[in-house]
N, C-alpha and C positions, 0 to 999 in steps of 0.2 A: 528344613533348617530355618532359624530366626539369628536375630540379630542379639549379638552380647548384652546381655543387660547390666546395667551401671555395678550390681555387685558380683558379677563374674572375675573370675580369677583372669589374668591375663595371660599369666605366662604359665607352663608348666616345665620348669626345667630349660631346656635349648627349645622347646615350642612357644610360639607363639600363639595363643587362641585367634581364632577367625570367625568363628561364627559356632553356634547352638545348632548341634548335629541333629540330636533327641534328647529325652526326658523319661529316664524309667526309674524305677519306685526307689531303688537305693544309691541310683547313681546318677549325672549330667555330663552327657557325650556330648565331646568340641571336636568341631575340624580347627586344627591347628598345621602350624608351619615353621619349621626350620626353617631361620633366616639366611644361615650360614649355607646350607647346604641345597634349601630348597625342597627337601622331605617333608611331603604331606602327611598328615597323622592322625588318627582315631583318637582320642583320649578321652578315657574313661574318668572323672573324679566324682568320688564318691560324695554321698550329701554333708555337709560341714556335722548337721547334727548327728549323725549317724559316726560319721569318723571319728567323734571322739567319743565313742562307747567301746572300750576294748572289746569285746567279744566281737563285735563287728571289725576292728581294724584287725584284727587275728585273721576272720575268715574272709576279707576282703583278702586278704595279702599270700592266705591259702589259694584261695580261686587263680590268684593274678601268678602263683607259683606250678601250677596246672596248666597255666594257660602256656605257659615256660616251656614245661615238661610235653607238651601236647605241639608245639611249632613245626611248622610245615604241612605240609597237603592243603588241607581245607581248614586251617587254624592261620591264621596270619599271625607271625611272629612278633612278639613284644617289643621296641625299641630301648623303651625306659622308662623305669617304675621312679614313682618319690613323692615329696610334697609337692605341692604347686606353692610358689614364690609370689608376692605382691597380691595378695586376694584383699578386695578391701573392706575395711570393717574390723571390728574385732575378734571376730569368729572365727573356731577352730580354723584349721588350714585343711582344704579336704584332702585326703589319699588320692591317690593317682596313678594310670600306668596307660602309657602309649603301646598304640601296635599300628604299621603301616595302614595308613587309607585305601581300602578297595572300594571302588563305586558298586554298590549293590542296594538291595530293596530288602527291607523285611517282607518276611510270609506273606502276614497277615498284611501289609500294604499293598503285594504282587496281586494277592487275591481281592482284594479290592479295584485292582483297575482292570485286571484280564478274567476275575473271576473265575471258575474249576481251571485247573492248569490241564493242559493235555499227558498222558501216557506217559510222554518220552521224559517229560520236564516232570514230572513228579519222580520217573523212575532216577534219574543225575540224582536228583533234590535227597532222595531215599541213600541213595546209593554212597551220597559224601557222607552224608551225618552217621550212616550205620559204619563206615571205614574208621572214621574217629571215633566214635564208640567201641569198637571191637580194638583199641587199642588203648581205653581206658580197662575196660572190661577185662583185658588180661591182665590185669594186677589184681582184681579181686574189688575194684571200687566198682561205686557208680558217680555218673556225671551229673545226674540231678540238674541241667541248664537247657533244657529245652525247652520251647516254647515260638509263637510264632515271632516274636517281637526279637530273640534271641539268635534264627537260622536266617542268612539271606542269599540273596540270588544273587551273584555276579554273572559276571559275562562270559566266563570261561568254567562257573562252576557253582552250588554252594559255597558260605563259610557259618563257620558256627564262632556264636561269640559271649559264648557266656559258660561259665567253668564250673558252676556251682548253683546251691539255691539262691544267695544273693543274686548273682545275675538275672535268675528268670523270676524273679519276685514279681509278684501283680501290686504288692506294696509293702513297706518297711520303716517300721517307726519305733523311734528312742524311748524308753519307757524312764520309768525315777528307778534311781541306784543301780545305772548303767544296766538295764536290761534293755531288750531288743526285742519285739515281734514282728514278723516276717508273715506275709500271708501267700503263699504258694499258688500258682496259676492251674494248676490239676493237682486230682489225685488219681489214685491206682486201687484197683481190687483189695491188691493188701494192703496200702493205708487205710481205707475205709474200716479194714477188718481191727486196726491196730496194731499189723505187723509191720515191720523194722523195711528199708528200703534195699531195695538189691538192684543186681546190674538189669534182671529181667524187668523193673521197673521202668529204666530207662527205654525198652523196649515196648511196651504199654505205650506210653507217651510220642514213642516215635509213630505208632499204629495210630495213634489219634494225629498226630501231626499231617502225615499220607494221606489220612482221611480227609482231614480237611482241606490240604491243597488238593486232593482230586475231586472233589465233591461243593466245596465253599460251604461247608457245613460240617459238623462234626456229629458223630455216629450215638451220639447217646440223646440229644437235645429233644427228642420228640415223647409227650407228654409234662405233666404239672412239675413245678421246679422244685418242690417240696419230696417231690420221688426221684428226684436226680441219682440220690447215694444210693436205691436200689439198684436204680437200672445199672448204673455200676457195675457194682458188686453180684447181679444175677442175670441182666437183660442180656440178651444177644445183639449186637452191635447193629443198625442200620446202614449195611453196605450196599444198598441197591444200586447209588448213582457213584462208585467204583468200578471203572474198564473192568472188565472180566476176567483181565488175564494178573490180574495185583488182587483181585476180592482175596484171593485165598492167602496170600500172603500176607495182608494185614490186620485180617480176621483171625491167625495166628500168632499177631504180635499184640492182639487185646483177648487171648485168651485170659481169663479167671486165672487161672492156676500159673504163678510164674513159669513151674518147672514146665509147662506144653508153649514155652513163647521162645521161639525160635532164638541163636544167639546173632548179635552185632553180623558177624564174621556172615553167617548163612543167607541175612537180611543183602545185604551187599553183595554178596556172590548172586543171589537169585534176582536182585533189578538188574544188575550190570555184570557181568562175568568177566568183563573187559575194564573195569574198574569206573568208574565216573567220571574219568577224565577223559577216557576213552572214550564214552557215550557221549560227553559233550562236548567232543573235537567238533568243528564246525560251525559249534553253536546251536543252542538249546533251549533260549530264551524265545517266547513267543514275541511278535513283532513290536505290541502297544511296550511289554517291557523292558524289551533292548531298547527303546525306545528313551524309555522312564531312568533307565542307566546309564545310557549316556548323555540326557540332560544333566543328570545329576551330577555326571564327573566333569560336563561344560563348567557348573553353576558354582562346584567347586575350585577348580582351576582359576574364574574369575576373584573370587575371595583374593582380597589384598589385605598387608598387615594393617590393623590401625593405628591410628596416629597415637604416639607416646601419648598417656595418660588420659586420652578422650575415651568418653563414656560409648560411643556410639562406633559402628563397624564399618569405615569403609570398603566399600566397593562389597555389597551386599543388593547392591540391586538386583532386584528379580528375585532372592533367595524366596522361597516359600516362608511364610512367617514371618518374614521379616515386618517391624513399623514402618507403616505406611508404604508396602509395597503391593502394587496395587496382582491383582491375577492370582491371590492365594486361595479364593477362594473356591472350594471345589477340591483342591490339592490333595488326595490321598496320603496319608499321613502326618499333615501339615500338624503343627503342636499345637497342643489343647492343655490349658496348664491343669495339673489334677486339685482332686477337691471341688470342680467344678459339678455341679446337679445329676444328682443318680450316679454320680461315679465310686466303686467303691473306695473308702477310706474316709470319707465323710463324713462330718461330727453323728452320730447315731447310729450308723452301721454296727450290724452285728453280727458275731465269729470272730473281733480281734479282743486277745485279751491279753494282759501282761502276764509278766514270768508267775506273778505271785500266786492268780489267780488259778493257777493249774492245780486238780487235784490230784495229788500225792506225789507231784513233782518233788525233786532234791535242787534247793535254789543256795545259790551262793551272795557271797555281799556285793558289795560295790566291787564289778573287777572281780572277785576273785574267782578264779578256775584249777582246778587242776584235772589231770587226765590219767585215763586208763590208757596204760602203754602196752597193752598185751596186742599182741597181731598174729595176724594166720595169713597164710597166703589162699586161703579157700574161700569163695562166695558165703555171704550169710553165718558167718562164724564169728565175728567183732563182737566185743560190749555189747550187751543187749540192753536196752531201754527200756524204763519201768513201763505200763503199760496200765490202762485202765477200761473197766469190763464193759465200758458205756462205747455202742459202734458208733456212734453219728454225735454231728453235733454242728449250732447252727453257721451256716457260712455267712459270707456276705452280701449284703442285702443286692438285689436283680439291680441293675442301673434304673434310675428311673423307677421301679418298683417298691409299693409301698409293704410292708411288713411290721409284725406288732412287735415293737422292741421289747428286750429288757428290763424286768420294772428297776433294774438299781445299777444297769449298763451306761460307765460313763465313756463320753466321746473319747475316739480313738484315736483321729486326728484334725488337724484346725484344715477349716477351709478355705482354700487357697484362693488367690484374686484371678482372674483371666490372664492367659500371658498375653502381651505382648504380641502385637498381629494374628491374636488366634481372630478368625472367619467365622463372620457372621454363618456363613452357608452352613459352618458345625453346628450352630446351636440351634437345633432343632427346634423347630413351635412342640411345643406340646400336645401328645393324643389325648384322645377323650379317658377318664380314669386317671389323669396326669402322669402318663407315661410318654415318655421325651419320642418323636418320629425318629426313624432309623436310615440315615445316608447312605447305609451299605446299601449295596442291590442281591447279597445274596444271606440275607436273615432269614435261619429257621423257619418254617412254617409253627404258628403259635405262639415262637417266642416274644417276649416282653425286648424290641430295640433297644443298644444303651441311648444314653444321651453324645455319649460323647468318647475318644479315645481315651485310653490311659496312655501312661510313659508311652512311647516308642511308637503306639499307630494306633488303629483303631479298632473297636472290639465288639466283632459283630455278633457274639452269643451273651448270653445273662450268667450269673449265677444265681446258684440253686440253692432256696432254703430249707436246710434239713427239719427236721423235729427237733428239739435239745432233751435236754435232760431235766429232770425236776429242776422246777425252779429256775426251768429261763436260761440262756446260753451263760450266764455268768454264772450257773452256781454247778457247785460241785456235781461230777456226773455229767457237765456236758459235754466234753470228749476225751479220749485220751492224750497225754503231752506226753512228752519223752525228753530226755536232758539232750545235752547237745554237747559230744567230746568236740573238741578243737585243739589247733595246733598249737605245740608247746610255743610259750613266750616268755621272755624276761618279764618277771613280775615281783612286784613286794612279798616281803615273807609273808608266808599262808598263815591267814585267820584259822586258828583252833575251831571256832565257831562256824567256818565255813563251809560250806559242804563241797562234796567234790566234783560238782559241774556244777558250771553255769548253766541256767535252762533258756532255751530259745523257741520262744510260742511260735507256733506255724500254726495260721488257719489258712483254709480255700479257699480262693476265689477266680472266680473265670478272666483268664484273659486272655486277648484273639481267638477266642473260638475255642479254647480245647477242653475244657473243661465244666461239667454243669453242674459237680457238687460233690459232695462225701464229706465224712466227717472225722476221718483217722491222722492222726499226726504225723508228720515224719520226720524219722534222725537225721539230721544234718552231719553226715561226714567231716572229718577233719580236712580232707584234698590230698593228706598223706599217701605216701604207699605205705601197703602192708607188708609187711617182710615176710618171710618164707623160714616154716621151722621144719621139721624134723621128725618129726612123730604126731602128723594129721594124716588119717586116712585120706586118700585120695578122695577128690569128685565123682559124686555118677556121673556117666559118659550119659550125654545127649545124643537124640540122633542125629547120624549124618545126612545131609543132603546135600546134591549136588553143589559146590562152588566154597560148602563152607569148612573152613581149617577143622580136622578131627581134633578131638578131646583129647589134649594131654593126658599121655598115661603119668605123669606124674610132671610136676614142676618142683623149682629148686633156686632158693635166692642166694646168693655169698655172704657172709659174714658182712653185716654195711660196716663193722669197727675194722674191716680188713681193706684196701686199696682191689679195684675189680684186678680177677687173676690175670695171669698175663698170655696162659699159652690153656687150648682144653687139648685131651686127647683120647682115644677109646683104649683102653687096654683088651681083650680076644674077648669079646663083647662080655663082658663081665661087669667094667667099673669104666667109670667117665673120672681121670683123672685131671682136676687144676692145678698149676702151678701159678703161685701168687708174691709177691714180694717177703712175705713170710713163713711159707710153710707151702707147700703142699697137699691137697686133699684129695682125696677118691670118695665117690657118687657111686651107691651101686642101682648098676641100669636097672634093673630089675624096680626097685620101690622108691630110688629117688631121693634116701638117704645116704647120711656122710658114714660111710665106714670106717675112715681116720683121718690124718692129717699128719703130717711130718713136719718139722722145721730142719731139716738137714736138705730136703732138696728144694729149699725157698730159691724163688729165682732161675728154676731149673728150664730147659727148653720140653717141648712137647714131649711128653710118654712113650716109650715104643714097650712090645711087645720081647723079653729077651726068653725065647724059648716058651713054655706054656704053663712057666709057674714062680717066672720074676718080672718085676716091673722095674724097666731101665730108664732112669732120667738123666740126662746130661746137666748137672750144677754149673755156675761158675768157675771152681772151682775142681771139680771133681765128677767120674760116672758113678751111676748111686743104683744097686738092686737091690729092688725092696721087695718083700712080701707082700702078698695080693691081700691077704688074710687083715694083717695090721698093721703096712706099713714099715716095717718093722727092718731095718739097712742089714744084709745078708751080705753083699759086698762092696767095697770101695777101692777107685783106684784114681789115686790123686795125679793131675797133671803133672805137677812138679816131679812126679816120680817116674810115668811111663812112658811123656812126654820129652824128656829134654827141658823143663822149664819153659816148652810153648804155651802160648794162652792161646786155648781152643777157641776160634769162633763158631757161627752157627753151624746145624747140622746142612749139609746141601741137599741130602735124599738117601734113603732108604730100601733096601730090598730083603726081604726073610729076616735072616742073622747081621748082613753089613750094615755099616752105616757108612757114609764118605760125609768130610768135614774137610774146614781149612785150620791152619794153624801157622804161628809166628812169632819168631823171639828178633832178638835186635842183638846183632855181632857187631864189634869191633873191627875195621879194617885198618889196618894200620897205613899211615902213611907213606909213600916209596921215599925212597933211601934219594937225599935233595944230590944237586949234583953240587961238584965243587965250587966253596964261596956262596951256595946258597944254604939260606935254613930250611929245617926240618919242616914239614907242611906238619896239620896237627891230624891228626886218627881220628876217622870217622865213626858214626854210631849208623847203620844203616840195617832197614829189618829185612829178616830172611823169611820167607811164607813156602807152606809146602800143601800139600793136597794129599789127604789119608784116608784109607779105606781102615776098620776094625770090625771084628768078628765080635758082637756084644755078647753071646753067648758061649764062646769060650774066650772071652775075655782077652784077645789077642788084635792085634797091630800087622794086616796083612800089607799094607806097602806105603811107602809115603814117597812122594813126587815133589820136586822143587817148582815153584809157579812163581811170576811175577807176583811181587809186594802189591798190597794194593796202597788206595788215598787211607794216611796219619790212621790210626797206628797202624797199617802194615797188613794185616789182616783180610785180604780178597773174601767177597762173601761171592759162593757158588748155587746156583741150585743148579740139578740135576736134570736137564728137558727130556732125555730119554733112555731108556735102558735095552740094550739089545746084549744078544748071546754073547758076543765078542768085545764090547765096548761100552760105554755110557757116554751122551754128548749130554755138556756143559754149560753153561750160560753163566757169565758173571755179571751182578746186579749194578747198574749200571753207578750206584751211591758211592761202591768202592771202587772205581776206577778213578784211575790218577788222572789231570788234565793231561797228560802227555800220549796216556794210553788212549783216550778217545779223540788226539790230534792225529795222533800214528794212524788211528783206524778211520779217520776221514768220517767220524761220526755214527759209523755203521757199526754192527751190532757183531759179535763174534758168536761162534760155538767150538769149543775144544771139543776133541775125542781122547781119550784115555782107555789104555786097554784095562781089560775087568780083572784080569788075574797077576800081572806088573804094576799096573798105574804110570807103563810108558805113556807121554803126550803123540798121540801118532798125528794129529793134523789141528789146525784152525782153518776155520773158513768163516765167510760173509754172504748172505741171503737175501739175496736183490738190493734195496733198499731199507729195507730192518733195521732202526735205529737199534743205540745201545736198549732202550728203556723200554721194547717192542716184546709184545707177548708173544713167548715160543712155547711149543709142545712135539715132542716128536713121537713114534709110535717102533714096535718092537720090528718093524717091517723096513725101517732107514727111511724114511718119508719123514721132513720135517715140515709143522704148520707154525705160519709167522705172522705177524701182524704186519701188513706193509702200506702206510699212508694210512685210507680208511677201509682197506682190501683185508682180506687174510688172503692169503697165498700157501701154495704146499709143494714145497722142493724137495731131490732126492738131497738125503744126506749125505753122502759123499762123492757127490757131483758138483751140487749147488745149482742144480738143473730143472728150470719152473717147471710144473706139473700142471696144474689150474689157480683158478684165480677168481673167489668170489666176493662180488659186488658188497662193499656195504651203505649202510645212510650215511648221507652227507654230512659232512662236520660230525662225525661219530668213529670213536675206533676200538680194535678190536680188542677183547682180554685175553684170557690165558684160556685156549678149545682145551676140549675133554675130549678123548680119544675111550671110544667102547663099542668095540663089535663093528658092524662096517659102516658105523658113522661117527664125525669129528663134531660135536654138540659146541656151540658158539656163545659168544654174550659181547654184547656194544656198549658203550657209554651211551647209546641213543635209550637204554633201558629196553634193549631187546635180546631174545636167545633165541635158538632156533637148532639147527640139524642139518649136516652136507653130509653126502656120501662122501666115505675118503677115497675110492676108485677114482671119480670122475666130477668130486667136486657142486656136484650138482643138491641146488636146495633145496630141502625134503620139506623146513618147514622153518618160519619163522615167527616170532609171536612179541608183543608187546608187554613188558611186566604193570606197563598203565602206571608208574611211579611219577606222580606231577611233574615234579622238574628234574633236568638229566645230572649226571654226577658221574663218578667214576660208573665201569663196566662192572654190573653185579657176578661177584663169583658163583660159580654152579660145582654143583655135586649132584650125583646120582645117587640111586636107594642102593641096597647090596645086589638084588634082583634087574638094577641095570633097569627098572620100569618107570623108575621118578626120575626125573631132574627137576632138582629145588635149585632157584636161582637167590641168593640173600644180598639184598645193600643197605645202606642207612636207613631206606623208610619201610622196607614189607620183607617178606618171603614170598614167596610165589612156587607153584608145584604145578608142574607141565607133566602129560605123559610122555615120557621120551620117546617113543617112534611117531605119534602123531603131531604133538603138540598142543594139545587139549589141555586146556585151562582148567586146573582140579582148584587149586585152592591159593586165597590168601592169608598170609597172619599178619596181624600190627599189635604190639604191644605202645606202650609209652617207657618201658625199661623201670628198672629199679631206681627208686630217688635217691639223690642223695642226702646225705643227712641234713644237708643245709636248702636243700630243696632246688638243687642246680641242677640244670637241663641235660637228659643223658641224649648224648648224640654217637655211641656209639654206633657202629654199622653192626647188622645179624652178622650172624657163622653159622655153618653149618655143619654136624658131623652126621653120620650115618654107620648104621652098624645092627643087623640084620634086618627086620622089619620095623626099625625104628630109626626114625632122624631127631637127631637134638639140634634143636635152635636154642643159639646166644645170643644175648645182646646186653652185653658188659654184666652186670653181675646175677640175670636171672636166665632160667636155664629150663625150657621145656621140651618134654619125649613124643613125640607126634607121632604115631604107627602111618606107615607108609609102607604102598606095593613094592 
């Protein structure tokens, strides 16, 4: 950290700046401070010059809309995006967007003070970044923001902080007629080759990442820097100073060939099977950088606001960088302002070139863009990017290393002055050859040392200069460029003249270690998701390996012009029926397309099966049998007609042909007859609710029962806890109970019994301590299991007589057990499930879903085979064997965006229906084969 300098922004929004976090290529990160509230904050704002080049504020504000959609685990969530207010000067106002301060270290800083990380701490490190990846990764993107300066170390975990290539940029500068070049910190096999970026890319990068936090070195660096884009694209990786028991795994994720590089999901299942959080209960950080972390969160803590309108920061003393604070010297990552000697970006460097210079690029004017809106929900299918037949081409110059320039290569960017407390101890005396000495202590063997850090920390590898192409890295033929789609934006009417992308130059360049050369372009993604159509052949399945989620046998997005459905359902495993505010659709399980869609059962509750050749929804209005074929309304029978004019509530629960429901109209009671000399009272309107058993397959009405009204309108909602040969016990939710019903009940929780073939009420009873809102399940044996405090508990049903009683976590409580065979399968708000016997109560097994932070209790489902249980909540899936409790697998998506690019926070679902489970999560929809 340093101290604000005179033209820093003060405020951004409700933050206060505090002080100069770091400095990377396109952006300057402030610890700032809510004054009201006391909220410490990260804030990112982009460089003034930069922000006011649209193409860049477009995919600035993509990334920062990723970063939205990416919140929770190992993502620190965004507080508040905007301009920053009172910057002084006349200069644009830069972009900006907050997300909570975590005290952590960048990579390549961590690896500068403790050098090779051990085993356990690269495995955490591995294990967060591939969980966020494997839930970009399931939309069909890639995340393109890795790098060391990007992932860091906290105390309880990773966090990744950068959403896009602007984030991991090694540097980034404003061209004339608002173009932008961007020089990228790696490449990959197939940029070098000239092909287009994919999710196995980000996998590439993660293997060189591992590599270098295991090793302080990264696996290509050894020989001349001019063969860097060979060893790429042909070498075999140098993994010798790799623990033995990760060589093979990340010698897999720098395979050549994307399709042999293992996916996100398997990366993360194989460091940690227990998820990363779980590996780094206790704590994970070696000594020197728990150390270096929580100085850091001291040095932060003491930051006090500055005084209105002063240039200068109080209460920065001691900050690292700061003027005239003495002890900076030496400080691992302390800031080094760029443009400083051998650093790249520097007047004469070469590989960076503007838009124009690309050959056979499609450039657009000032601003203008338009884009291809075609999407697939498959990997490697988007817009393809022209391409050119030249592989290599030159990067940028080694730090410190001399190179014969361009004979008609003009400077790329102006050379910047010293910051502000940057340390003498950085600038290196010069070695003999005028290459700068090297402060790291763990530089390649061979390598040319830089001079100095760039943005964010310090950069213990060079880059590598390729060959170019006839005629010198700026003429035609020196590498391929590729346009750059981006997200749609309000913009002036399109130039006739203009072509339809913008193009955005990427060249290589090394920084923190991972990179040491190539020469292929890469497309910069829009940050969108891709939507899901309809007639794409599926993916080839990759293999499995232990821990990682199998290959969708097909995926499936909603309509985004449609509101997400409301209810899914399986029809006799044929069609995955949604109900949606407009229409209805059926999926057929099998390929994963829409077979129809109806608007007569818009709004309908979940699907049931009505015999084995109609599809029964219950409408708002009306029961609806459709054909399987096309949808197509075979019968109806309007409320108003078979009901009495009750309006149906929900369904309570289901068995073969019945269904039971509640229902309720509002009578008339008329007033009693006043006695003499008084008047007439007035006639009341009070609702009448009944409780109905129907036969959906022969379309009849087997008994209706009078029940208590429930709370406005009238209406009691039921579910069903258990079904036995004689009876069904009941539970009503506790939303619809009136305040009077849960005073009568002294807050405890009821279950009716009803007989099966009357729908006489034969008893209520109360079980132990069981709130109204207490999760019940009962089993066909009269055994009810209840949630009691943080217990479950299991009584006979028609006694109310405890049975056993198991333990749970503290401050944790229980959901709704599963009852299968002779055990009762559990799940906690602690984010745990597990297995009792239901004889004797006794725990067979219980397991941790590893979900960061707790939340409600994840719901569970078993496979049809009774051999999975899939536990689903807001952030994963998770799949346990059900008699053991072996950790098979997890999935994380980031959900389908919305069109406005708002954060989907729905929770998973899950259905199951023979050797396949569908997972939801609000509008996308994947078939996962399961035992």
């Amino acid at each position: 950290m340093e101290a604000l300098r005179q033209d820093d922004p003060r405020r951004f929004g409700r933050f206060t700046a505090l002080a100069r976090f770091d400095e990377q290529a396109s952006a300057v990160r402030y610890v700032a401070r809510d004054t009201a509230s006391g909220e410490t904050a990260l804030v990112t704002a982009a460089r003034p010059e930069l922000a006011a080049v649209p193409v860049f504020s477009r995919r600035f504000r993509a990334e920062a809309r990723t970063a939205e959609r990416l919140a929770g685990g190992w993502v620190s969530p965004p507080l508040e995006t905007g301009k920053a207010a009172g910057t002084p000067g006349d200069g644009p106002e830069p972009l900006w967007t907050a997300a909570g301060y975590v005290p952590a270290l960048p990579l390549d800083e961590a690896v500068g003070i403790a050098g090779p990380l051990p085993e356990r701490v690269v495995r955490v490190l591995g294990a967060g970044i591939a969980e966020t990846l494997s839930r970009v990764h399931a939309t069909g993107a890639a995340l393109q923001g890795l790098a060391p300066g990007t992932v860091l170390l906290a105390a309880d975990g990773p966090r990744l902080t950068a959403f896009g290539p602007l984030g991991a940029a090694a540097s980034a500068e404003a061209g004339p007629e608002d173009r932008l070049s961007v020089r990228l910190g790696y490449l990959t096999p197939e940029q070098i080759a000239g092909e287009e970026v994919s999710a196995a890319s980000d996998l590439f990068v993660l293997g060189l990442l591992l590599a270098y936090a295991a090793t302080g070195a990264t696996p290509f660096t050894e020989g001349p820097a001019e063969g860097a884009s060979r060893r790429i694209a042909e070498d075999e990786p140098e993994l010798d100073g790799v623990p033995q028991e990760l060589r093979e795994l990340i010698a897999s994720c720098l395979a050549k060939d994307p399709a042999e590089r293992p996916s996100a999901g398997t990366v993360a299942a194989e460091l940690a099977l227990e998820g990363a959080a779980g590996l780094a209960r206790g704590g994970w950080l070696p000594e020197p950088l728990a150390a270096a972390v929580a100085d850091q969160e001291a040095r932060v803590r003491a930051l006090e606001v500055p005084a209105a309108g002063g240039a200068e920061t109080p209460g920065t003393d001691g900050v690292p960088g700061a003027d005239g604070v003495p002890g900076t010297d030496g400080v691992p990552g302390a800031y080094r302002a760029p443009g400083t000697a051998g650093t790249p970006g520097t007047d004469g460097a070469a590989g960076t070139r503007d838009a124009e210079e690309a050959p056979g690029a499609e450039t657009a004017g000032p601003g203008g863009i338009e884009e291809d809106r075609g999407t697939t929900r498959f990997l490697n299918t988007g817009p393809r990017p022209p391409r050119n037949d030249t592989p290599t081409t030159q990067l940028a110059l080694p730090q410190g290393a001399a190179a014969p320039p361009p004979p008609a290569l003009a400077p790329t960017a102006q050379q910047a002055p010293a910051a502000p407390g940057a340390s003498a101890a950085h600038s290196a005396p010069a070695a003999p050859g005028g290459a700068p000495q090297s402060g790291h202590p763990y530089a390649a063997p061979g390598s040319v040392p830089p001079a100095g850090p760039p943005h964010g920390g310090p950069t213990p590898y060079p880059a590598a200069v390729l060959p170019t192409g006839a005629g010198g890295a700026g003429a035609a033929g020196g590498g391929p460029m590729v346009s750059l789609p981006l997200p749609p934006a309000p913009a002036p009417a399109p130039d006739p003249g203009a072509s339809r992308r913008t193009l955005l130059t990427i060249a290589a360049a090394a920084v923190g270690g991972l990179v040491v050369g190539g020469g292929a372009m890469a497309a910069l993604g829009s940050g969108e998701t891709a939507a899901a159509t309809d007639d794409k052949p599926a993916p080839k399945p990759r293999r499995t390996l232990p821990g990682q989620a199998p290959e969708p046998r097909w995926t499936y997005t909603y309509p985004a012009s449609e509101a997400p459905p409301l209810t899914a359902a399986v029809w006799q495993d044929e069609l995955l029926v949604l109900t949606g505010e407009s229409q209805a659709a059926a999926i057929d399980l099998r390929t994963g397309k829409r077979r129809w869609q109806r608007a007569d059962a818009a709004k309908g509750q979940a699907a049931l099966a009505a015999g084995t050749d109609l599809v029964f929804v219950a409408s708002p209005t009306e029961f609806l049998w459709l054909a399987p074929k096309d949808g197509k309304v075979v019968h109806r029978v309007r409320y108003t007609e078979a009901f009495d004019d009750l309006a149906v509530g929900p369904l309570a629960g289901s068995s073969g042909p019945v269904i039971w429901f509640t229902a309720s109209h509002t009578v008339t009671v008329k007033a009693p007859k006043p006695k003499k000399g008084k008047k007439k009272g007035k006639d009341k309107q009070v609702p009448e609710a009944f409780f109905l058993a129907y036969d959906i397959v022969r379309r009849k009405e087997l008994w209706r029962t009078p029940v208590p009204a429930g709370r406005a309108p009238g209406t009691p909602s039921y579910r069903v806890a258990a079904e036995r040969s004689a009876d069904i016990l009941v539970r009503q939710r506790s939303a619809s109970l009136t305040p009077a019903e849960v005073r009568a009940a002294k807050r405890k929780g009821s279950v009716r019994s009803f007989d099966q073939k009357t729908g006489k009420l034969l008893w209520t009873k109360q079980y132990g301590a069981a709130t109204p809102e207490a999760a019940t399940a009962g089993d066909e044996d009269g055994t009810l299991y209840a949630a009691v405090g943080t217990d479950l508990e299991a009584f006979e049903a028609d006694t109310a007589k405890p049975l056993w009683r198991v333990e749970g976590t503290e401050g944790s409580v229980y959901g709704t057990p599963l009852i299968a065979g002779p055990l009762v399968h559990t799940t906690e708000s602690s984010q745990s499930v597990g297995a009792v016997e239901r004889e004797s109560g006794r725990l067979v097994w219980r397991r941790s879903t590893e979900v960061p932070a707790p939340g409600n209790a994840p719901s569970i489902t078993l496979s049809s085979s009774e051999k999975t249980l899939i536990a689903a909540d807001a952030v994963q899936v998770t799949a346990f064997a059900a008699d053991s409790g072996e950790r098979l697998w997890k999935f994380q998506d980031i959900g389908a965006a919305e069109p406005k690019g708002a954060t989907v926070s729905a929770p998973y679902r899950v259905l199951t229906v023979g050797k396949t489970a569908i997972v939801q999560r609000e509008r996308s929809f994947y078939a996962f084969p399961v035992a």
